[in-house]
Structure formats: structure tokens, C-alpha cells
C-alpha positions in Angstrom: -20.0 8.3 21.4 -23.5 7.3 21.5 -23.4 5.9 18.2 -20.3 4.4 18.2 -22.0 2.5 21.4 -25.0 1.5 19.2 -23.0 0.3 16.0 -20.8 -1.5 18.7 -23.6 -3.6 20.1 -25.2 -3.9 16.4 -22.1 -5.9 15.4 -21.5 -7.6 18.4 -25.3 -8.8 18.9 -26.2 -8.5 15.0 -30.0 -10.5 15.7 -31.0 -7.1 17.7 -31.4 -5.0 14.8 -33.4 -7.7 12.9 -36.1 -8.7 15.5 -38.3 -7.3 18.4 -37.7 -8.4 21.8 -41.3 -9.7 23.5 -42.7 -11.5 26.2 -43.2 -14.8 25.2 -47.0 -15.5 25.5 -48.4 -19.2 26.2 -51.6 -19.8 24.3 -53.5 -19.7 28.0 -52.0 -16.1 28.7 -52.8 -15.1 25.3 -56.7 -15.9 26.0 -56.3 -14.4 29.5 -54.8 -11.2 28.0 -57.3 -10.9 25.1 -60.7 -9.3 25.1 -61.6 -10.9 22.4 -60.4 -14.0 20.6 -62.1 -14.3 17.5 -62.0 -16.2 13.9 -62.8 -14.3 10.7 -61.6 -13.3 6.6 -59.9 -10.4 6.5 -61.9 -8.1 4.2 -59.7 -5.3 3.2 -56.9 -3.3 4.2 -56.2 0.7 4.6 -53.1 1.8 4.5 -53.3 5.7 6.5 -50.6 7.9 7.9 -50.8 9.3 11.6 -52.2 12.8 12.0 -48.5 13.9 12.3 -47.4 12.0 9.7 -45.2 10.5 11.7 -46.3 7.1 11.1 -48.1 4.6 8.9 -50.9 2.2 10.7 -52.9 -0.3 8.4 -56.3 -1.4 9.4 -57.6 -4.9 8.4 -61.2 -5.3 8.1 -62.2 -8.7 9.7 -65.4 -10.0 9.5 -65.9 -12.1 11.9 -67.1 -15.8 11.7 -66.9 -17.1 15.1 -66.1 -15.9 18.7 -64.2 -17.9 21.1 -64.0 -15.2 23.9 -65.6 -11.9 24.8 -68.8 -11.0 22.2 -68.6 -8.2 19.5 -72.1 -7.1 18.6 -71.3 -6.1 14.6 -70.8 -8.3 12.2 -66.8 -6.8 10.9 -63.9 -5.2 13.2 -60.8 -3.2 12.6 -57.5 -4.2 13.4 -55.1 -2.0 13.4 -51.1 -2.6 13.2 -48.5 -0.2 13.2 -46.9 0.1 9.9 -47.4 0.1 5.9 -47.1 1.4 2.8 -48.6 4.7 1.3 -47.6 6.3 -1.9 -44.7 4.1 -2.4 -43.3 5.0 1.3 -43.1 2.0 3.2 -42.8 2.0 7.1 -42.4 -1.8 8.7 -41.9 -3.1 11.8 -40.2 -6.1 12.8 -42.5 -8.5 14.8 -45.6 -7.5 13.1 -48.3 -9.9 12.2 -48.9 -10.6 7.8 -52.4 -9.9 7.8 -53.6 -10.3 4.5 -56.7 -9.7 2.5 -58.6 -12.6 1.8 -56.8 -14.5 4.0 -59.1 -16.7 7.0 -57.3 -15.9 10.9 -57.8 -16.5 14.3 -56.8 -13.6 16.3 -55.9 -12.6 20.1 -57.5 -8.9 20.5 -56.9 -5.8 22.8 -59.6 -2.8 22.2 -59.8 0.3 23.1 -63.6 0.4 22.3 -63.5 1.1 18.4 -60.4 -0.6 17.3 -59.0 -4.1 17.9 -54.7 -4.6 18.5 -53.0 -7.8 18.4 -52.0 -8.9 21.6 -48.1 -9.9 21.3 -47.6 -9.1 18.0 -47.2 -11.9 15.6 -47.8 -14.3 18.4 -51.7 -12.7 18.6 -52.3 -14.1 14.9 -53.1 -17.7 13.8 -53.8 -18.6 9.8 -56.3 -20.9 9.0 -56.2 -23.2 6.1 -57.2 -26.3 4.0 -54.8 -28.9 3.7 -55.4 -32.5 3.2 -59.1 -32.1 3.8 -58.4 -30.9 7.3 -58.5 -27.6 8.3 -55.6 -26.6 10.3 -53.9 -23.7 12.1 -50.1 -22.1 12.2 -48.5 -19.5 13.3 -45.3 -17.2 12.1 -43.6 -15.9 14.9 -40.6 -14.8 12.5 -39.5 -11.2 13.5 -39.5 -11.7 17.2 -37.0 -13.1 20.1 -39.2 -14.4 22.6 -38.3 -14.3 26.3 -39.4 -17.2 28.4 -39.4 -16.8 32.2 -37.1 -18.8 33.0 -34.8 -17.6 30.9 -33.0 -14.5 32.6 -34.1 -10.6 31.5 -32.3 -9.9 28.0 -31.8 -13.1 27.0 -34.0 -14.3 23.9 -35.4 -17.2 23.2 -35.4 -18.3 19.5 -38.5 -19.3 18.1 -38.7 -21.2 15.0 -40.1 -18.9 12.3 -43.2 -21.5 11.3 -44.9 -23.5 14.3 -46.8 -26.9 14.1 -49.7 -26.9 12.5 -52.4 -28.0 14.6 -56.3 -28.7 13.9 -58.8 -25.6 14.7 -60.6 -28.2 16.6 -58.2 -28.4 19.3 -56.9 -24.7 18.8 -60.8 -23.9 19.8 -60.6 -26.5 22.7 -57.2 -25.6 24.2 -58.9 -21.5 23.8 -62.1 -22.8 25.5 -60.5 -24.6 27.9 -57.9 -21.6 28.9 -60.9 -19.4 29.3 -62.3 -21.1 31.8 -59.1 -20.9 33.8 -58.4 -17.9 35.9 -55.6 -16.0 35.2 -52.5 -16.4 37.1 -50.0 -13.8 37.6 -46.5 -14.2 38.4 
């Protein structure tokens, strides 16, 4: 029965087996949730299974180039993500960031003292680039239904996979300025 209940609601809302449902995060509650915002080149990645081997986490290697909230004494972080591939087995999860080596971020970080997490997902992860003499920002959010408050509970938002590209000039001055807000809770 139980399965019959889940391929049931698998045809009927088809978009819940291809995304993660999250809490939609504005760029001020992303700061406010962060204990670190920070911009750097990832380095390298590993690829390791869980103790158990119940599940694949990759760590990115960041080193950092500049801080924009919190301060991280070394000069290179970990980030880890749940999911990867090891020997051929590959273990995703929807709603994860692409972090890839070589590649120049911003990121919104949780710790837990030694490692660094993404905070909501793919929404915690900004790519920097060169284009047109400019450097610029964007963001793939591709993977996730956001909800909004003010939409009712269970009802996702659709985000566009690709968002605007903005300057990191003003992505660093809307993080600045957010910082020196205080958080406001619901």
C-alpha cells in the first residue's frame, strides 16, 4: 500500500521526485544564517565514503581570498557536501551546490568547528567570473523548489534554474550591508 501511495503521488506531482524542497533564503537571511561568508578557488576535491559506507560526502578545498563575514584564521577550508562518486559508484543529491575544482565562489558557510556546510544548499553558492571585463556573480538554484513565506506550507515556488548576474561589487555591498542588520525572526 505504501508504495502504491508513493508511485501515486510520484505521477500525480512528478517535480517531487526531481527536486529538494527548501526554505527559500533571501541574500540578508543567508548572511544572518552564515558563520562565515567567504570568497575563494576551489583547490581540490575528495571524493570519501561514510564510515558505514552508507554514504558518499565530497570535500572541496577552498582557499580563501577574501572574507565578507566571520574570520577564519588558515589560509584554505573544507567544505563538505553530501554526495559523489567513488570507484565508479555515484551517489547525488538533488539540490546540491556544483562545486568545481578550479572554479572562483563565494560561499554562505555553517561549521562545526573543522568543516564548513553550505547553508541552503545551492542557494549557499555563488560563481564568480570574467565576462566583458567585469567580474560578475550568478547563482544555480536548479535542483530545488523554493518556498517563500507567503506562499502556504507545501507549496513550491519555482525558481529559475540561472539567476541575474550581478557585479561582486554589489554582491559584497548588499553582504556588508546585511551584516550590519540584526537578524529578524518570524
Amino acid at each position: 500500500m505504501r508504495v502504491m501511495s508513493a508511485l501515486l503521488l510520484l505521477l500525480l506531482f512528478p517535480s517531487l521526485g526531481s527536486a529538494t524542497t527548501i526554505r527559500s533564503f533571501s541574500l540578508s537571511e543567508l548572511v544572518h544564517e552564515s558563520a562565515v561568508v567567504i570568497q575563494g578557488k576551489v583547490l581540490e576535491q575528495t571524493p570519501q565514503w561514510k564510515h558505514d559506507k552508507s554514504a558518499i560526502y565530497t570535500d572541496s578545498t577552498v582557499q580563501i581570498q577574501a572574507t565578507y563575514k566571520g574570520r577564519i584564521a588558515q589560509e584554505t577550508i573544507v567544505v563538505r557536501q553530501l554526495g559523489g562518486i567513488i570507484d565508479g559508484i555515484e551517489m547525488r543529491v538533488v539540490g546540491t551546490a556544483h562545486i568545481k575544482a578550479g572554479e572562483h565562489v563565494v560561499l554562505f558557510l555553517r561549521t562545526d568547528g573543522k568543516k564548513y556546510f553550505l547553508v541552503g544548499m545551492t542557494q549557499g553558492k555563488y560563481t564568480v567570473k570574467t565576462k566583458n571585463g567585469q567580474t560578475v556573480v550568478t547563482r544555480n538554484v536548479s535542483g530545488i523548489h523554493q518556498i517563500h513565506k507567503m506562499h502556504r506550507i507545501g507549496t513550491p515556488h519555482h525558481q529559475k534554474k540561472s539567476q541575474n548576474a550581478m557585479t561582486l561589487d554589489a554582491l559584497t555591498a548588499k553582504i556588508r550591508a546585511a551584516n550590519k542588520t540584526k537578524k529578524v525572526t518570524p
